[in-house]
Backbone as CSV, one residue per row, in Angstrom:
resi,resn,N_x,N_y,N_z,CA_x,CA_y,CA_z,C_x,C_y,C_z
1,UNK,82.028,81.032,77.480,81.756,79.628,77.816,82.630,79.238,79.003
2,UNK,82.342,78.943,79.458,82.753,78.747,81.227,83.022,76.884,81.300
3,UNK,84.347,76.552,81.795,84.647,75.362,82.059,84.067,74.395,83.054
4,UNK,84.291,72.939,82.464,83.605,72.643,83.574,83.981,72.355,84.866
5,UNK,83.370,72.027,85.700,83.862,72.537,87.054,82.967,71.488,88.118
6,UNK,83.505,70.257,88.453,82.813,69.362,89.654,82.667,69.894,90.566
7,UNK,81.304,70.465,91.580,81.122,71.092,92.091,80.974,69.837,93.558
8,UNK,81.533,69.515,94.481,81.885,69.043,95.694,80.600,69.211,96.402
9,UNK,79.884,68.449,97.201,79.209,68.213,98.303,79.812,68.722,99.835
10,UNK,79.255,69.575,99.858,80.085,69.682,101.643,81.503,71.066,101.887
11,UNK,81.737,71.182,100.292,82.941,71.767,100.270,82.782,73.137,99.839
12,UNK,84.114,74.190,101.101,83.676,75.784,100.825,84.770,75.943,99.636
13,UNK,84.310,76.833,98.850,85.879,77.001,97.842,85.806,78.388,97.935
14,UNK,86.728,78.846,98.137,87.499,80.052,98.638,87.420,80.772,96.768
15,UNK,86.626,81.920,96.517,86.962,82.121,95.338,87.310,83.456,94.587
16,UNK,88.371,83.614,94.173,88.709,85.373,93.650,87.840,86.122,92.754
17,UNK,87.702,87.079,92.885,86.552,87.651,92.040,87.293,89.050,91.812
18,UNK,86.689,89.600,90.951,87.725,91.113,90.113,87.812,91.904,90.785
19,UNK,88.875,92.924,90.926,88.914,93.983,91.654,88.709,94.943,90.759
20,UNK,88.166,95.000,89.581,87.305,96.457,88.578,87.089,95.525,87.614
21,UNK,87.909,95.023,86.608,87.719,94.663,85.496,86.684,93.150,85.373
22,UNK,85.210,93.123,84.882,84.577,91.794,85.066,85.346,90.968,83.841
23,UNK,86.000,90.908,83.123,86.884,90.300,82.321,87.417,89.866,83.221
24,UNK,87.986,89.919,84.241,89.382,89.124,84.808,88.894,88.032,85.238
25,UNK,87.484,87.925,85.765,87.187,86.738,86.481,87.272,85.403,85.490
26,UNK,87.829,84.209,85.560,88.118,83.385,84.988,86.898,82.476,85.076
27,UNK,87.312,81.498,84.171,86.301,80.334,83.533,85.930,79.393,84.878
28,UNK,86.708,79.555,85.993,86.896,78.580,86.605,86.105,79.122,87.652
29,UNK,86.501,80.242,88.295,85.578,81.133,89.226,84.042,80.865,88.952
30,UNK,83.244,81.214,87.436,81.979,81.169,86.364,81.593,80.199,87.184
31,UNK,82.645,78.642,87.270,81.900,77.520,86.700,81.450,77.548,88.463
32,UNK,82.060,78.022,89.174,82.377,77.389,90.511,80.997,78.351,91.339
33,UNK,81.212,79.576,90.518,79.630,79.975,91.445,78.238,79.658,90.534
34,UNK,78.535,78.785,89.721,76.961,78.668,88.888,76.940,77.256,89.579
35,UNK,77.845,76.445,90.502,77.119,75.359,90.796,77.120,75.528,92.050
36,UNK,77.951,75.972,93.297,77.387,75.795,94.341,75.648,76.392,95.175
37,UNK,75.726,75.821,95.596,74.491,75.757,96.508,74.540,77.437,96.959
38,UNK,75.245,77.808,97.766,75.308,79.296,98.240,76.272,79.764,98.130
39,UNK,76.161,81.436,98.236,77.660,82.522,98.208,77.808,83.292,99.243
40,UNK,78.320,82.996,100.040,79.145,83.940,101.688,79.739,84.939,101.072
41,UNK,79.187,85.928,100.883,79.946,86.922,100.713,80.412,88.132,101.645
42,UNK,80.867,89.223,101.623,81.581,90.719,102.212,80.218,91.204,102.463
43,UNK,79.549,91.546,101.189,78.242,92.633,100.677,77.083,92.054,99.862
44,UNK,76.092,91.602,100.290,74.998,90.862,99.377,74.828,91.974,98.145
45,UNK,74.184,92.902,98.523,74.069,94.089,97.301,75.230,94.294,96.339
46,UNK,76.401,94.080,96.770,77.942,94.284,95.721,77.797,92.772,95.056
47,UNK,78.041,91.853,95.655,78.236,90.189,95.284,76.734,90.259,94.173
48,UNK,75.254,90.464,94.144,74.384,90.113,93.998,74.400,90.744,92.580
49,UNK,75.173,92.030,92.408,75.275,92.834,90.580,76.181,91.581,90.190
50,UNK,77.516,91.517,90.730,78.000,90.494,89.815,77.480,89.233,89.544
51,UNK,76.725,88.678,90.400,75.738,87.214,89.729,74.604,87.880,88.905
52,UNK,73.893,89.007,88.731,73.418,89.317,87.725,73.861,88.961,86.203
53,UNK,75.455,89.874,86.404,76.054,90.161,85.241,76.556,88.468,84.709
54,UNK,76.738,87.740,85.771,76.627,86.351,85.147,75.415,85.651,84.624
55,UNK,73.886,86.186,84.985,72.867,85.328,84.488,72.790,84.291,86.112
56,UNK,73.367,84.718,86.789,73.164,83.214,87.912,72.343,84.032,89.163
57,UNK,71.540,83.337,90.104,70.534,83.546,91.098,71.025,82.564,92.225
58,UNK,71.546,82.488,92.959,71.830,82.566,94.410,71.391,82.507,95.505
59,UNK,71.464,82.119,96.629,71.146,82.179,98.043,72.465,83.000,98.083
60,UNK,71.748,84.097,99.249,73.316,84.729,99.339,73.485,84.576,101.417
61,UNK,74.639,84.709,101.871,74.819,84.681,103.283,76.094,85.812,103.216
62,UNK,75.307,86.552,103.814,76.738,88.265,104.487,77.273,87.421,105.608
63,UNK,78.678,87.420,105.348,79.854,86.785,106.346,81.107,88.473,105.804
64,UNK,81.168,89.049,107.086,81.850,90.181,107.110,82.480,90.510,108.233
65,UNK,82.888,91.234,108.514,84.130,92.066,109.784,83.177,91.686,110.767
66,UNK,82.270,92.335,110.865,81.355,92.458,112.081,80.332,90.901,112.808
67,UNK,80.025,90.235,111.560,79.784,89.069,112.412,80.418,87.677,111.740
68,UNK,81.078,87.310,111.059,81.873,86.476,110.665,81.831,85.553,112.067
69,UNK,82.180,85.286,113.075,82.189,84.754,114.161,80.815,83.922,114.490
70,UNK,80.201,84.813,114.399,78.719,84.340,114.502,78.014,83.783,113.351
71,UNK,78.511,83.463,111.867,78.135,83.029,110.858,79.019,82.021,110.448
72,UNK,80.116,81.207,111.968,80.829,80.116,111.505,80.326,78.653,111.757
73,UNK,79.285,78.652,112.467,78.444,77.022,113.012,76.935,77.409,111.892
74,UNK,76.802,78.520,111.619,75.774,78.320,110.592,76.406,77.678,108.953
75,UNK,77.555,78.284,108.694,78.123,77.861,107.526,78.905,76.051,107.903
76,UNK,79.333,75.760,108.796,79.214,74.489,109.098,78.153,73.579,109.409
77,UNK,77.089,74.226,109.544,75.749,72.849,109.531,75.733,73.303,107.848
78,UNK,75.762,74.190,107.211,75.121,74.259,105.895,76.250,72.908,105.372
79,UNK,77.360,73.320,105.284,78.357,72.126,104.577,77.970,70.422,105.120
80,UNK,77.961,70.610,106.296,77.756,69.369,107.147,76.637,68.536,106.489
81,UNK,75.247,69.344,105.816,74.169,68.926,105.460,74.474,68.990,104.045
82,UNK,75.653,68.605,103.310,75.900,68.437,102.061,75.583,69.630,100.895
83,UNK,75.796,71.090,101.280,75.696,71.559,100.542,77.231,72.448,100.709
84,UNK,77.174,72.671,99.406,78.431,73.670,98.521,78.231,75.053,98.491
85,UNK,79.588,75.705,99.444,79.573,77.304,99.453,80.824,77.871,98.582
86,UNK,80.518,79.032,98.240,81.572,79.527,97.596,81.747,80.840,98.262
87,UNK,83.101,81.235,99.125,83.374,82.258,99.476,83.163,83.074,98.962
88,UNK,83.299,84.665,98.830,83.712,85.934,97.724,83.941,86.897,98.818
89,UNK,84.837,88.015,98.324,84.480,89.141,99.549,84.001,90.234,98.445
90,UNK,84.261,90.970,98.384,83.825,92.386,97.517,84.335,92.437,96.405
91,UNK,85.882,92.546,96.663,87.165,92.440,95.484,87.964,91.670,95.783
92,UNK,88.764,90.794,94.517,90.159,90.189,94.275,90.060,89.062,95.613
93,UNK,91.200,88.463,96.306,91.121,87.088,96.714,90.867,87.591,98.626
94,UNK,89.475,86.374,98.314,89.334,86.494,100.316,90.443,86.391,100.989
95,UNK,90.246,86.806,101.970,91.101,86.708,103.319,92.678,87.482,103.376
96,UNK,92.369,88.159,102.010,93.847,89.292,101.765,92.896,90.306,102.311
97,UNK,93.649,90.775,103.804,92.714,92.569,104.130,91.384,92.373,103.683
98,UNK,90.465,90.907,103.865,89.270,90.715,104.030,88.732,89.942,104.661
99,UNK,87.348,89.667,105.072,86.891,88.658,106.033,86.928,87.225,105.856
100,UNK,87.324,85.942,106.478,87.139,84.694,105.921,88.373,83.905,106.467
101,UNK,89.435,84.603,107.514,90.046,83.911,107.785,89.523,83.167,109.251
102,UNK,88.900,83.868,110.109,88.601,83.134,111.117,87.448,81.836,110.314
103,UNK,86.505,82.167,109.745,85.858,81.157,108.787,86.587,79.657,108.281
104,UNK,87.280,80.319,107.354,88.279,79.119,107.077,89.730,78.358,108.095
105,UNK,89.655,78.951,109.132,90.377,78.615,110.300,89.708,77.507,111.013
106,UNK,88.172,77.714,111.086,87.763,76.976,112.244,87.504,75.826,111.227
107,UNK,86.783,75.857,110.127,86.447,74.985,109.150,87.358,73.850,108.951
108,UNK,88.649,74.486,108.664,89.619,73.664,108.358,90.002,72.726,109.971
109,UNK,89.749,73.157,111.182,89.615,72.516,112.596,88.414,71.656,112.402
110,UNK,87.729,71.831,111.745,86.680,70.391,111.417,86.439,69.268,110.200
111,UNK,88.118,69.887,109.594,88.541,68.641,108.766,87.289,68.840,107.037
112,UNK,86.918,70.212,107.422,86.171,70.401,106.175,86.974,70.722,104.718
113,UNK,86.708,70.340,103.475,87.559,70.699,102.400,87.549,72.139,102.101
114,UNK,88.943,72.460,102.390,88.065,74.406,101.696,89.435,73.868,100.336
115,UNK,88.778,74.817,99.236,89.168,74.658,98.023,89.757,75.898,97.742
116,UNK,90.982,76.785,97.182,90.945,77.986,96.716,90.563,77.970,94.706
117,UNK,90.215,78.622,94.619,89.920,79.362,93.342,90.519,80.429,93.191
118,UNK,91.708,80.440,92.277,92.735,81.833,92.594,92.315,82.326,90.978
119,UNK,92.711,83.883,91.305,91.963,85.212,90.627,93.061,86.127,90.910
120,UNK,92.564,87.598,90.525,92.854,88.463,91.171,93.099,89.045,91.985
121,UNK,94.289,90.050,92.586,94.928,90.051,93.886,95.132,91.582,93.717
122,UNK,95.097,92.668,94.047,95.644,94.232,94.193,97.011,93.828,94.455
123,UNK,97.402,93.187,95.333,98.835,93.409,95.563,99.671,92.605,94.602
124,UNK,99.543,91.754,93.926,99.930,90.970,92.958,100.098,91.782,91.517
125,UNK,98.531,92.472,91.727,98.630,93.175,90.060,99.469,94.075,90.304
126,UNK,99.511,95.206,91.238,100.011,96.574,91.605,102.010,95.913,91.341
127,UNK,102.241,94.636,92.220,104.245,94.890,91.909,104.546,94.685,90.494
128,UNK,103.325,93.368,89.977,103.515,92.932,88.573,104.397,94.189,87.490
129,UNK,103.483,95.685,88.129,103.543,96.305,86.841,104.384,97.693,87.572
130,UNK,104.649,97.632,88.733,105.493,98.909,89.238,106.665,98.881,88.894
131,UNK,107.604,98.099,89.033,108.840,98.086,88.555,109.863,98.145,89.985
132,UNK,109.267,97.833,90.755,110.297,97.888,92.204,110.470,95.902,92.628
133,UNK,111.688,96.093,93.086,112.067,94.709,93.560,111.013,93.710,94.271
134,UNK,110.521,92.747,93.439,109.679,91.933,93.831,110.127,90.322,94.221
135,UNK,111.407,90.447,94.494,112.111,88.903,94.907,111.895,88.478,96.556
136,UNK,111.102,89.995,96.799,110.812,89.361,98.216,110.162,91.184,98.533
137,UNK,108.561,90.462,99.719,108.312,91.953,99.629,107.238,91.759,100.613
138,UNK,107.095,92.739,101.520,106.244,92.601,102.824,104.750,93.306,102.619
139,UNK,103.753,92.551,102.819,102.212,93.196,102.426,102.286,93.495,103.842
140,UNK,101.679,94.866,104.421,101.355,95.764,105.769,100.030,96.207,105.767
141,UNK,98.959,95.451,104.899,97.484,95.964,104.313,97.298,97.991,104.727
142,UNK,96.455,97.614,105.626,96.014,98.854,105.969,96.740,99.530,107.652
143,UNK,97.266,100.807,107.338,98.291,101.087,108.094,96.963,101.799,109.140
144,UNK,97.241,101.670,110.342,96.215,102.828,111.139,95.652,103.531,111.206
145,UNK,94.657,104.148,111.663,93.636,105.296,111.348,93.982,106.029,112.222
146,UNK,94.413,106.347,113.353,95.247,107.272,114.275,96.654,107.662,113.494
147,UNK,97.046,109.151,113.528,97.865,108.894,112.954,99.214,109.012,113.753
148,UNK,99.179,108.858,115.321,100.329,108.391,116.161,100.705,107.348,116.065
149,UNK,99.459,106.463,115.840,99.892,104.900,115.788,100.521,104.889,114.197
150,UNK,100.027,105.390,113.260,99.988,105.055,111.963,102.341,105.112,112.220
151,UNK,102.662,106.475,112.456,103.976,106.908,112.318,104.424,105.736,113.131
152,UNK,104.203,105.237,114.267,104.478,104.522,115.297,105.062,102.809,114.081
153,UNK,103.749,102.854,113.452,103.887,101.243,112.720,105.449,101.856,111.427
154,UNK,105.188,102.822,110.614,105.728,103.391,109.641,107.822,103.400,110.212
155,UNK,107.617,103.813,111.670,108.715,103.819,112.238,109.503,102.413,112.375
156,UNK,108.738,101.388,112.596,109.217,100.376,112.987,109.712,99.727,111.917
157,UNK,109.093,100.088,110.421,109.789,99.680,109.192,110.434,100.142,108.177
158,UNK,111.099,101.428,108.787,112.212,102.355,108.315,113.381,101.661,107.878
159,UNK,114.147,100.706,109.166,114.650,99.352,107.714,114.813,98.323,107.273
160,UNK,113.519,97.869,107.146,113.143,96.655,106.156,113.606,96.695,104.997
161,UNK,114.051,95.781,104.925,114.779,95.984,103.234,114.072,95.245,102.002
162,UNK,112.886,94.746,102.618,112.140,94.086,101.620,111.007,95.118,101.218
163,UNK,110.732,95.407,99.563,109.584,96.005,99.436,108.395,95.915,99.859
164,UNK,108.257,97.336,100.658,107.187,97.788,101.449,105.627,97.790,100.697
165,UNK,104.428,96.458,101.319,103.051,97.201,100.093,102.025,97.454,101.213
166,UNK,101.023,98.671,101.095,100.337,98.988,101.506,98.871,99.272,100.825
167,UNK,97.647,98.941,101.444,96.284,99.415,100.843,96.206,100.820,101.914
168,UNK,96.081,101.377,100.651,95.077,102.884,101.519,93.893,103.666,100.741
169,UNK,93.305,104.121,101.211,91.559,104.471,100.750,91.724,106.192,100.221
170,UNK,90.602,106.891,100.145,90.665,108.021,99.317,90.886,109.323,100.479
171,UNK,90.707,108.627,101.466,90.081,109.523,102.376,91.625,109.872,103.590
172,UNK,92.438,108.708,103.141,93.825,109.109,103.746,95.341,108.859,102.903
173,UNK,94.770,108.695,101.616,95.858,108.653,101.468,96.996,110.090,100.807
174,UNK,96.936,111.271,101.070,97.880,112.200,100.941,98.611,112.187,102.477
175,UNK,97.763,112.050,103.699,98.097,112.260,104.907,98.902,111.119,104.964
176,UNK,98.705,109.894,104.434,99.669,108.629,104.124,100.902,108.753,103.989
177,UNK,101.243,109.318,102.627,102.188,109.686,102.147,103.114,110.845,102.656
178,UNK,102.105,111.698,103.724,102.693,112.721,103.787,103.601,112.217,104.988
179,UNK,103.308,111.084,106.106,103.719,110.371,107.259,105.011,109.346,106.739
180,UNK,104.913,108.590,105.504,105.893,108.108,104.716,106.963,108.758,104.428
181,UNK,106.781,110.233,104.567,108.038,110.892,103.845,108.835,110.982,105.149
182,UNK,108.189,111.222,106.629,108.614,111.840,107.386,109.557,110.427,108.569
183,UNK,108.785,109.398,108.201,109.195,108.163,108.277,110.245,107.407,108.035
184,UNK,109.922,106.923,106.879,111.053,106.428,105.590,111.905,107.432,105.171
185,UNK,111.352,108.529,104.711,112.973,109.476,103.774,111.853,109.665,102.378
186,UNK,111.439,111.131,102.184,111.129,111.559,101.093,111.490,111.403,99.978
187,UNK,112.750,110.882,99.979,113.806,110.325,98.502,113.431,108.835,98.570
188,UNK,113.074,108.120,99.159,112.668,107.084,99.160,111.820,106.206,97.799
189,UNK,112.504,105.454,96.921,111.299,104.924,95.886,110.146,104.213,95.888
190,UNK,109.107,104.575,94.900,107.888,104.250,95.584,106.996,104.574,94.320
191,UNK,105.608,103.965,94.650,105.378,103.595,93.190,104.170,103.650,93.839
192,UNK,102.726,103.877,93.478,101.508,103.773,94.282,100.360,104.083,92.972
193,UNK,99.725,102.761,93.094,98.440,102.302,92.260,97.343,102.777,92.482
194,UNK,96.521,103.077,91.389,95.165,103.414,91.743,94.547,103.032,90.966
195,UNK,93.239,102.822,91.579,91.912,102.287,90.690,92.654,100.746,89.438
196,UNK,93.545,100.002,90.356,93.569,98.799,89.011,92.840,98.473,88.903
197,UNK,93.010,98.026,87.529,92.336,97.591,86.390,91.038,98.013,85.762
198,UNK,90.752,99.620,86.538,89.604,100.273,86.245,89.861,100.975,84.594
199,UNK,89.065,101.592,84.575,89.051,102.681,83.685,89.946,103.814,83.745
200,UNK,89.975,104.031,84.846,90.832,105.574,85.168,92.472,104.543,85.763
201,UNK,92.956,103.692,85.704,93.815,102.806,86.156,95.136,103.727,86.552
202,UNK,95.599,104.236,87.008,96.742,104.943,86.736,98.059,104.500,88.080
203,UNK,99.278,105.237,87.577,100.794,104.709,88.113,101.547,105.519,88.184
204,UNK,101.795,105.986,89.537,102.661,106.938,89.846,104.090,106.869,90.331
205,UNK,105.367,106.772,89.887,106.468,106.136,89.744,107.061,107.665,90.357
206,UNK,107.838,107.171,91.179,109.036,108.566,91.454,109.492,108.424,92.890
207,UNK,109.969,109.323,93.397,110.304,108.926,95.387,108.711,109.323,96.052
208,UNK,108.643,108.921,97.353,107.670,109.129,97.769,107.339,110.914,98.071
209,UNK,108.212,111.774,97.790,107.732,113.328,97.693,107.507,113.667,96.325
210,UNK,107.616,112.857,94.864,107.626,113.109,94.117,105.742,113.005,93.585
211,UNK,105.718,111.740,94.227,104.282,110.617,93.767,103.535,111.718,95.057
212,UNK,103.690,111.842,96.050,102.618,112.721,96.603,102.828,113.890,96.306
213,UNK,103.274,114.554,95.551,102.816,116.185,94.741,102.335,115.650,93.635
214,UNK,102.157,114.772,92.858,101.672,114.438,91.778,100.165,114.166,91.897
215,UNK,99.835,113.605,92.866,98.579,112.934,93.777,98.194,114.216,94.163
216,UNK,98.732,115.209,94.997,98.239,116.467,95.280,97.683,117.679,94.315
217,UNK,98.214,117.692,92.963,97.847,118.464,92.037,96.335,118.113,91.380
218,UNK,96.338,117.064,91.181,94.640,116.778,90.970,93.636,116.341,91.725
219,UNK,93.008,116.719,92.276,91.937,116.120,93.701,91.537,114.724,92.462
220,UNK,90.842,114.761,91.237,90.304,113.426,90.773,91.171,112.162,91.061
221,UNK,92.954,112.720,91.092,93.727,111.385,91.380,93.869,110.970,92.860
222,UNK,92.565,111.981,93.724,92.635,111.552,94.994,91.700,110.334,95.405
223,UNK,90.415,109.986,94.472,89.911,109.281,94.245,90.014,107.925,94.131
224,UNK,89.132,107.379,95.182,89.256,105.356,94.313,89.760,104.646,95.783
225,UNK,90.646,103.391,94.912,91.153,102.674,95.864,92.583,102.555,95.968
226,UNK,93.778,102.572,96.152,95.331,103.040,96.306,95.707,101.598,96.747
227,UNK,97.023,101.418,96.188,98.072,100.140,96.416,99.605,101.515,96.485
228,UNK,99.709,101.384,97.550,101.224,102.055,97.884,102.790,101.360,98.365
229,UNK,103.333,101.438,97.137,104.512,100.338,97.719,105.344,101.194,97.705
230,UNK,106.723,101.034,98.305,107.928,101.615,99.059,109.574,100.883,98.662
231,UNK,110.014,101.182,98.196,111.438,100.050,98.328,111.617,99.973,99.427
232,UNK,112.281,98.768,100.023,113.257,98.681,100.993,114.381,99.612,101.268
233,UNK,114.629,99.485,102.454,115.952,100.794,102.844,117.201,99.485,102.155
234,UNK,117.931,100.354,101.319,118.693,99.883,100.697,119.962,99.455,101.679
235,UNK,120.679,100.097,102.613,121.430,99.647,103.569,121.244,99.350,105.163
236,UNK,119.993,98.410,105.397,119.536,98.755,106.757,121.201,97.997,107.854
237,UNK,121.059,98.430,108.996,121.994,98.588,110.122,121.770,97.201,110.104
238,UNK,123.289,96.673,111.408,122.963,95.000,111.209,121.633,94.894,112.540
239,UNK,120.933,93.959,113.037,120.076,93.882,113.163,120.149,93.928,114.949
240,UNK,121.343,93.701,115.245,121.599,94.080,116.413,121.979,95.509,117.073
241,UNK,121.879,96.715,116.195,121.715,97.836,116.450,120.293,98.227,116.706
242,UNK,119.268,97.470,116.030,118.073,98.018,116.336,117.378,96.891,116.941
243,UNK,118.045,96.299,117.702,117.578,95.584,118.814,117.859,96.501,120.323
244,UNK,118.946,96.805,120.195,119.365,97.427,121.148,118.265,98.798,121.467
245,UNK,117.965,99.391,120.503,117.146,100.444,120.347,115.471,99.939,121.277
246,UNK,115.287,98.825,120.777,113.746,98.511,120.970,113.930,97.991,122.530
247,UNK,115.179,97.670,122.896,115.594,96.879,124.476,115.770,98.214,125.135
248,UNK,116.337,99.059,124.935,116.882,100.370,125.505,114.614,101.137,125.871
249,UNK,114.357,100.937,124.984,112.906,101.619,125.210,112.039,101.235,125.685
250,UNK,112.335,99.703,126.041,111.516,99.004,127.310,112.278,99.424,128.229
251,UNK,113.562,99.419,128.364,113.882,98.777,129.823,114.090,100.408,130.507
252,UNK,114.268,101.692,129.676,115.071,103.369,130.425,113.781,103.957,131.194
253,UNK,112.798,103.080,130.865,111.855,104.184,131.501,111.439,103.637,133.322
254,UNK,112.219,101.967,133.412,112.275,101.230,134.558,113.151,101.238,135.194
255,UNK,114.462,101.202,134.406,115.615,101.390,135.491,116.858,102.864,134.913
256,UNK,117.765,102.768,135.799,118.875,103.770,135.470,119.758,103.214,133.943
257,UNK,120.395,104.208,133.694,120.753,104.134,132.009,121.801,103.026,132.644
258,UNK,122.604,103.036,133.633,123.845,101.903,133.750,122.974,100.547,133.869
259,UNK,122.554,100.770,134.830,121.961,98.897,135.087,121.167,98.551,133.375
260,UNK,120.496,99.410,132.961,119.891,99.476,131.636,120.697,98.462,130.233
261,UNK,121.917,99.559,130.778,123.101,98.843,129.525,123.973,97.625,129.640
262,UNK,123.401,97.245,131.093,124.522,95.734,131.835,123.585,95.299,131.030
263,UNK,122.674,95.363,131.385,121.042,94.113,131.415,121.361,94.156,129.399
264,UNK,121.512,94.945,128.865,121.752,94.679,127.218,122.879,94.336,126.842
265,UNK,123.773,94.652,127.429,124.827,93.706,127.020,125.083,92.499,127.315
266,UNK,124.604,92.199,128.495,124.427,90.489,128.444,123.818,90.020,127.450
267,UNK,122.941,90.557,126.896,121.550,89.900,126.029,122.013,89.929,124.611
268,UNK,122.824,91.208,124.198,123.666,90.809,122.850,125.208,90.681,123.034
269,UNK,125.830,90.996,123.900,127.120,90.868,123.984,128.011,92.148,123.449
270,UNK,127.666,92.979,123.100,127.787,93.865,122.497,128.557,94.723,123.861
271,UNK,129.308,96.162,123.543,130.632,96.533,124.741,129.289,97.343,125.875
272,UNK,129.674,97.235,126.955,129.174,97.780,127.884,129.019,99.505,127.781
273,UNK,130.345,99.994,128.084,130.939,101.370,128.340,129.572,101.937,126.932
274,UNK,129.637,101.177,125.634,129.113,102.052,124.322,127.915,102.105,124.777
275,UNK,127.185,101.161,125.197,125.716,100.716,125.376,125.360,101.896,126.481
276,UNK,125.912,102.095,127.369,125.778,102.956,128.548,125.736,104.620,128.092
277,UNK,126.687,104.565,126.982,126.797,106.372,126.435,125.455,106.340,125.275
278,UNK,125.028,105.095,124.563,123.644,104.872,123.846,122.554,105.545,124.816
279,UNK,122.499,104.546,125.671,121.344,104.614,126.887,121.782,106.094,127.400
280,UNK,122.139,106.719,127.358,122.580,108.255,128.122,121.979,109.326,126.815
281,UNK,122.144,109.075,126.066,121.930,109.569,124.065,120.054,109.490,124.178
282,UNK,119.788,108.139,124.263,118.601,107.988,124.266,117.625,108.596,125.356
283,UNK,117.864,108.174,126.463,117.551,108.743,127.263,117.302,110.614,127.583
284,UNK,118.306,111.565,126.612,118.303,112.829,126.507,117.429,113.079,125.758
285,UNK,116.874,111.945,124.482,116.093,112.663,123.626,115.120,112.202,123.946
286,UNK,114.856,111.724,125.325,112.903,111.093,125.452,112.047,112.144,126.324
């Protein structure tokens, strides 16, 4: 029995929908797509089983990666002309690593009501139940499909000290892990979800060389959809050491290592003479 739920004239409501389990979807979600007018969804064919499995029939509108842009003055005359949309993307809450933010960006620039309907989240369920520091923790969705760039991003958050979360798919994630070790530090803790709240749900707890030989021994646990989180580097440098680093790698490839290390020590204050034997260090290993 599904609550009731005043369904708004004019207004989009942003709404979470399950990422496996159709139990999770709440009373409130039910009430909210059995009254609006239409459903913007990711995938008409994915969105269209779950209004089955509710008994409800629909107008449906595909708003996705590819034309979202072009489906934002159509979904504003629809509201404009007093009818009620309800977001969805595929899984768990829009606009996390899904389509709907340029949507609800421009919408909200025309003073339209968007409503959220909160649900289910992968990254929410996945820290809930890992057991790594969740008092503060950086979502990085989906890391690159190159995997120069991928090490390139992986490098830059070697030390963040806030827990690291990542989505990765079936199709990269050992090569993931295997770039994580080489990155971060193979001893590194790390915890990486699969298939929540499915059937096959499973949790792999250990350092990140531990959880990818574990992942490697069964191709079936290569399967599905992956939530990969990371601790934070437990002692990162103070923050002006790796400033210097990211200033030193713009500026050595433009000028000489001395003028290099004036131009940075003005900028942090930090000793000249050290900055200059840095820039000489760095410079040997490029």
């Amino acid at each position: 029995m599904t609550s009731a739920q005043v369904i708004n004239a004019g207004t989009l409501y942003v709404v979470a929908t399950p990422i496996g389990n159709l139990a999770d979807l709440s009373d409130r979600a039910q009430a909210v797509l059995a009254g609006v007018d239409i459903v913007a969804c990711e995938d008409t064919r994915h969105t269209q089983k779950l209004l089955q499995h509710l008994g409800l029939r629909k107008v449906l509108l595909s708003v996705h990666d590819h034309n979202e842009s072009d489906r934002i003055q159509q979904v504003l005359e629809h509201l404009q002309q007093g009818r009620s949309i309800a977001l969805v993307s595929d899984a768990g809450t829009p606009l996390i690593s899904d389509p709907g933010y340029r949507l609800v960006q421009a919408l909200g620039e025309q003073n339209v009501t968007v409503v959220p309907v909160p649900g289910p989240s992968a990254i929410i369920t996945a820290l809930s139940a890992a057991g790594l520091p969740t008092d503060r923790f950086t979502f990085e969705g989906f890391l690159p499909h190159k995997r120069g760039a991928r090490e390139e991003k992986l490098r830059a958050l070697q030390y963040e000290a806030r827990t690291l979360v990542f989505y990765e798919s079936k199709h990269r994630i050992l090569e993931t892990l295997e770039v994580m070790q080489a990155e971060l530090g193979s001893e590194r803790p790390a915890v990486v979800a699969r298939e929540l709240t499915k059937t096959f749900e499973t949790f792999y707890r250990g350092t990140l060389a531990s959880v990818s030989l574990d992942i490697q021994r069964d191709a079936d646990q290569q399967k599905g959809e992956f939530v990969v989180m990371v601790s934070g580097h437990d002692n990162p440098p103070p923050a002006t050491d790796i400033d210097t680093d990211a200033l030193f790698k713009l500026l050595l490839p433009e000028l000489p290592p001395k003028k290099a290390a004036a131009i940075v020590a003005q900028l942090t204050g930090e000793n000249k003479k050290a900055l200059y034997q840095k820039a000489l260090e760095l410079q040997g290993k490029a």
